[in-house]
N, CA, C and O of each residue as an XYZ file, in Angstrom:
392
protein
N     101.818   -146.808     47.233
C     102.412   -146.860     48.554
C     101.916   -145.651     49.332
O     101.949   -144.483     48.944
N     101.524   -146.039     50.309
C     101.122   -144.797     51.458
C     101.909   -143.579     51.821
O     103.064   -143.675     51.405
N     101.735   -142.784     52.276
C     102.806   -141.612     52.746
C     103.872   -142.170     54.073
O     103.598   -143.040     54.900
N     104.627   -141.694     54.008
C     105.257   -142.513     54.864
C     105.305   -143.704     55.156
O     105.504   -143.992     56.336
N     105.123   -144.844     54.084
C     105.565   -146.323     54.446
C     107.025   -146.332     53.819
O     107.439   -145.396     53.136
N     107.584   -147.184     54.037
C     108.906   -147.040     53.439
C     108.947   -148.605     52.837
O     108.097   -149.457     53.096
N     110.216   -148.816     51.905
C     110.183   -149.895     50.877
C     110.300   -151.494     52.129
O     110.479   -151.620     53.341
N     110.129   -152.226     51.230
C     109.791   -153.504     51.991
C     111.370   -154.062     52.823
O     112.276   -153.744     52.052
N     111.838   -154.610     53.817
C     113.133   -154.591     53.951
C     112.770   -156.680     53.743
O     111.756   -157.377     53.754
N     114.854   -157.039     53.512
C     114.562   -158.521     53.942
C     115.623   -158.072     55.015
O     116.261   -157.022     55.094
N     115.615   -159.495     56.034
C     116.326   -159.821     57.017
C     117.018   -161.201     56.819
O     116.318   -162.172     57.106
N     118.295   -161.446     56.369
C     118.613   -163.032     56.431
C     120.055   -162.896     57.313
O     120.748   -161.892     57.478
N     120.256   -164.309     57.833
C     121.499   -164.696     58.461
C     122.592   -165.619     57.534
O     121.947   -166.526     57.007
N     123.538   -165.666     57.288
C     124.369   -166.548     56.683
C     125.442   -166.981     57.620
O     125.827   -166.368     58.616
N     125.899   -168.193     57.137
C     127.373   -168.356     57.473
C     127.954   -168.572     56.498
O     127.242   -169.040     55.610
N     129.307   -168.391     56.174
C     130.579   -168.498     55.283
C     131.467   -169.383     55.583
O     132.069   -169.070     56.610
N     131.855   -170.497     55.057
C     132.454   -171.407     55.478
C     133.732   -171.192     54.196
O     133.652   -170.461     53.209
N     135.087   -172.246     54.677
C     135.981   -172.215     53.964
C     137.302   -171.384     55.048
O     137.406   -171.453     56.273
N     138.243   -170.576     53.983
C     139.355   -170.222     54.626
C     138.704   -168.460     55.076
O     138.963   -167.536     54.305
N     138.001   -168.241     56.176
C     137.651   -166.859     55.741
C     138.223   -166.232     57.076
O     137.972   -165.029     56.994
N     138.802   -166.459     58.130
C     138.630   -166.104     59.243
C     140.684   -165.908     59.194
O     141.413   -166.837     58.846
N     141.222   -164.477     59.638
C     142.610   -164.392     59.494
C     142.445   -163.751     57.786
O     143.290   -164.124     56.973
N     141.749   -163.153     57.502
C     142.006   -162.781     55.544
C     141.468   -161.563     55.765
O     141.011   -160.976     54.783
N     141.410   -161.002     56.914
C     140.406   -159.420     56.447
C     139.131   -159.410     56.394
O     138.651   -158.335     56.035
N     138.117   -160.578     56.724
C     136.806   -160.931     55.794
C     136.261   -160.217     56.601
O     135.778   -159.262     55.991
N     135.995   -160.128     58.078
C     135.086   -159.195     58.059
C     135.106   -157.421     58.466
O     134.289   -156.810     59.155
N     136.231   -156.943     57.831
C     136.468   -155.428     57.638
C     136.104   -155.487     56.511
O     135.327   -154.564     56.271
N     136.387   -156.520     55.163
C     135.879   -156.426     54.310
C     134.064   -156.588     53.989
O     133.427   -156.254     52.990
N     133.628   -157.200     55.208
C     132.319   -157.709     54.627
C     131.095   -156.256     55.278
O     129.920   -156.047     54.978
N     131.972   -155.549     56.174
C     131.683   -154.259     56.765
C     131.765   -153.312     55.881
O     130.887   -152.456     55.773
N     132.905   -153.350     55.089
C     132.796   -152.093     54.310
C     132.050   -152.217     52.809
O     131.976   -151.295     51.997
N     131.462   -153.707     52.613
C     130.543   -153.890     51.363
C     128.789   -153.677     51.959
O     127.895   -153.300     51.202
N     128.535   -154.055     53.656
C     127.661   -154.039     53.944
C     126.939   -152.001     54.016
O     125.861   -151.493     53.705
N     128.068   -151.519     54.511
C     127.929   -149.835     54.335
C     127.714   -149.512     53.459
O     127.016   -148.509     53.314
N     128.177   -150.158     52.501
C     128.134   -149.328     51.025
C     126.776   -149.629     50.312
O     126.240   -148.681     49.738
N     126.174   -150.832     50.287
C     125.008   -151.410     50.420
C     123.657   -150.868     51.416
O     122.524   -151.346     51.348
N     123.966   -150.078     52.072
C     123.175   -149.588     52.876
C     122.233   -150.523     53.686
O     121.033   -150.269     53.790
N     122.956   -151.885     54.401
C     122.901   -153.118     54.760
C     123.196   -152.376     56.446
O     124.014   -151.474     56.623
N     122.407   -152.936     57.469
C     122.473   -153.035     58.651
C     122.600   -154.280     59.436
O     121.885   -155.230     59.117
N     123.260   -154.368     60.228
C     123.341   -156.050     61.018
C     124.606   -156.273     61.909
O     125.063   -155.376     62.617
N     125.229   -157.733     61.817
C     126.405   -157.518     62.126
C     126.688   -158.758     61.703
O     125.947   -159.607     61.207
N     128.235   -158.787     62.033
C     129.177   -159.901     61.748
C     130.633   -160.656     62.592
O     131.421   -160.002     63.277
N     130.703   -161.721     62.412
C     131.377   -161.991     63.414
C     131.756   -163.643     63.338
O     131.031   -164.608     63.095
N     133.224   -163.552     63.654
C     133.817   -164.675     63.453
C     133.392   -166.106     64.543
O     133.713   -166.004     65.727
N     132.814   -167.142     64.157
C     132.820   -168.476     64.775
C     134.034   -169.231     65.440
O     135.222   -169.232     65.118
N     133.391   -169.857     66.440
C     134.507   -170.601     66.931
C     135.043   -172.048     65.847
O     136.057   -172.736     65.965
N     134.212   -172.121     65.077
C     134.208   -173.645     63.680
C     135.153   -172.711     62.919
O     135.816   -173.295     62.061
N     135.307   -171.768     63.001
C     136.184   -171.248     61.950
C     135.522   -170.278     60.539
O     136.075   -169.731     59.584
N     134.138   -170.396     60.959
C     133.517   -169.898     59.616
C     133.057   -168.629     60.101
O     133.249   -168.466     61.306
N     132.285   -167.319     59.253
C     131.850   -166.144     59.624
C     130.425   -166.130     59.580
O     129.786   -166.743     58.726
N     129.898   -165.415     60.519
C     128.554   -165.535     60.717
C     127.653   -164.187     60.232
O     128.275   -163.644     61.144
N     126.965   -163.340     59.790
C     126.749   -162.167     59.338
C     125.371   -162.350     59.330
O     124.834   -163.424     59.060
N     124.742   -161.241     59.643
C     123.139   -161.281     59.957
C     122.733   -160.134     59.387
O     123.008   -159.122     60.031
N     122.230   -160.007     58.496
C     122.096   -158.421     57.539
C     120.679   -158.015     57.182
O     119.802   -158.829     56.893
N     120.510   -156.656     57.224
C     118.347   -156.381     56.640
C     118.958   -155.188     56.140
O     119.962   -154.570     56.495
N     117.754   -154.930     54.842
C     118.018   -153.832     54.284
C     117.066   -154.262     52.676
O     116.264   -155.166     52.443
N     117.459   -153.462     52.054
C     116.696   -153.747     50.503
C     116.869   -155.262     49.890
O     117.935   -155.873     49.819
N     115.620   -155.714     49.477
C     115.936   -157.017     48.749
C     116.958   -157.373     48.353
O     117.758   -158.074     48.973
N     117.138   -156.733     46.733
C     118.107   -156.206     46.252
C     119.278   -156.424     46.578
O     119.891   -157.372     46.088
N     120.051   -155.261     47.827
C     120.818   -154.989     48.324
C     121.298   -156.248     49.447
O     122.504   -156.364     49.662
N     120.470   -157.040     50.043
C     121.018   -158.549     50.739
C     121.299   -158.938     49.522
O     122.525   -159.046     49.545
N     120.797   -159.325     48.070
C     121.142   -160.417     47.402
C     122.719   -160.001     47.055
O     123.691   -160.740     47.212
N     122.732   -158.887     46.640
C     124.108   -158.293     46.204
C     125.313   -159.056     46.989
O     126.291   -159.735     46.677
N     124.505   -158.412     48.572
C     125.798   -159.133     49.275
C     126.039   -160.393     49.537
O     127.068   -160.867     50.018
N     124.941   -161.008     49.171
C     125.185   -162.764     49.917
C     125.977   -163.204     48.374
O     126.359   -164.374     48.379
N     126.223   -162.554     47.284
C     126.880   -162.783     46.291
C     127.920   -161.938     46.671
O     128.431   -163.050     46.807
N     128.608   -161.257     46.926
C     129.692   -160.470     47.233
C     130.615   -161.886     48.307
O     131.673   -162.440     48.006
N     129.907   -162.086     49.325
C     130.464   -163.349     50.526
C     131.174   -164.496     49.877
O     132.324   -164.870     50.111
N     129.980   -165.196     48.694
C     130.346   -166.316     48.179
C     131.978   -165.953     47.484
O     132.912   -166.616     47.935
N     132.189   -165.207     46.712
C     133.484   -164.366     46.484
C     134.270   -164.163     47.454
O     135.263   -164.870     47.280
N     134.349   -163.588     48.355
C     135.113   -163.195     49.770
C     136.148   -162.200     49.227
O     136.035   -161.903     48.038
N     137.283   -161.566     50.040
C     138.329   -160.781     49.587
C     139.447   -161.560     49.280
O     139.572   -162.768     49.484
N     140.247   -160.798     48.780
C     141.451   -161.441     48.451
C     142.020   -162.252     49.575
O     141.829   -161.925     50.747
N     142.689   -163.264     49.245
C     143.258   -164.423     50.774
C     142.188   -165.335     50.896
O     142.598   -166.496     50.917
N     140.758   -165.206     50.999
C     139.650   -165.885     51.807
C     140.030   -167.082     50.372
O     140.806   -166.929     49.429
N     139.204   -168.143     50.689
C     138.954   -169.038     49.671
C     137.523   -169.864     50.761
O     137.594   -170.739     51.624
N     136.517   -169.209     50.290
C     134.958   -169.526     50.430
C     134.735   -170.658     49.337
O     134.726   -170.704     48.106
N     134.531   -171.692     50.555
C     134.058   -172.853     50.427
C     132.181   -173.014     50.104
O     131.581   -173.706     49.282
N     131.780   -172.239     50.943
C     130.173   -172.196     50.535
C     129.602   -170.769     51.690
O     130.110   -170.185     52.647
N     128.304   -170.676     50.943
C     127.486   -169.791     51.854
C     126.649   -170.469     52.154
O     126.291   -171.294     51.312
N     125.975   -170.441     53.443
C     124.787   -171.170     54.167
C     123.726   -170.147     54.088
O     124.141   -169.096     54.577
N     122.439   -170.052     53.630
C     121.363   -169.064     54.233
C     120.806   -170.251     55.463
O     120.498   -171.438     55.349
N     120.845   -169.244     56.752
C     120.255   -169.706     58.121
C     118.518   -168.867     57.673
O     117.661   -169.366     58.403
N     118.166   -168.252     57.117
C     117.325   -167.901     57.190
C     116.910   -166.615     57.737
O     117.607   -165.816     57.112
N     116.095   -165.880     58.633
C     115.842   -164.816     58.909
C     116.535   -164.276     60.505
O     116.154   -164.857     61.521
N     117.197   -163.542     60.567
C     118.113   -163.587     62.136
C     116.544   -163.632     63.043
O     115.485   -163.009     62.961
N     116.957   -164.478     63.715
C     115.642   -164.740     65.247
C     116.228   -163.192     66.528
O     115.956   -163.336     67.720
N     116.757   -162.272     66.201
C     116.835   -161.146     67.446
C     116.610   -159.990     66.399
O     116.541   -160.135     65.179
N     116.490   -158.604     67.238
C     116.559   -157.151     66.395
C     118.070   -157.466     65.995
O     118.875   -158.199     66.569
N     118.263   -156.472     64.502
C     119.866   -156.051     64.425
C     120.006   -154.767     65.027
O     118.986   -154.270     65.504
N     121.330   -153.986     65.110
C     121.461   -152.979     64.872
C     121.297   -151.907     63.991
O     121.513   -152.049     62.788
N     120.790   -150.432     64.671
C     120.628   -149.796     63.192
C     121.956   -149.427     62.153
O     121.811   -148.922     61.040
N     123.319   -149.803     62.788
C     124.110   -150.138     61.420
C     124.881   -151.455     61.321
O     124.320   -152.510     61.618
N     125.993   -151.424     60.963
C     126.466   -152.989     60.591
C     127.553   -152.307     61.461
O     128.087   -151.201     61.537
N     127.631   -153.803     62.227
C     129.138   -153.848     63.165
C     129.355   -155.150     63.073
O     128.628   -156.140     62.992
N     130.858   -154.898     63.112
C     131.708   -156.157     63.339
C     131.263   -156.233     65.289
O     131.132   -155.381     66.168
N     131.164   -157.618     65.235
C     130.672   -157.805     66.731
C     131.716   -158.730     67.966
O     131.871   -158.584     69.178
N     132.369   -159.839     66.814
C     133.187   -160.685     67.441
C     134.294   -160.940     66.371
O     135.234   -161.695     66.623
């Protein structure tokens, strides 16, 4: 690796479907994305499901798109969707947005 390149990042979007919206999910999905050293954001749908758009270490997305399928206590996650790669820039940290 060159001097100053830095490690490879991914970028994916999900949605979370099921009971997730009213359970905490996304203070919770904020404070797994920080800890992860995950940038993006997140934010509740009008369908009822959560939407989260995250980049950061390989690795570190897979962690979390397995952390989601789980949800916090209360949620009962029905499925995770990968949308694929978010189509805009994220932010350089993770915010809850809506």
């Amino acid at each position: 690796m060159s001097q100053g390149a830095s490690a490879p990042e991914t970028r994916r979007a999900f949605r979370v479907v099921g009971r997730v919206q009213g359970v905490g999910f996304r203070w919770w999905a904020f404070r797994h994305a920080r800890e992860l050293g995950l940038h993006g954001t997140v934010r509740n749908a009008r369908d009822g499901s959560v939407e989260l758009q995250v980049a950061g270490p390989p690795e570190a997305v897979e962690r979390f798109r397995a952390l989601m399928a789980a949800g916090p206590p209360g949620a009962n996650v029905r499925g995770v969707e990968d949308l694929g790669a978010p189509d805009r820039p994220l932010p350089p940290t993770f915010e809850i947005v809506g």
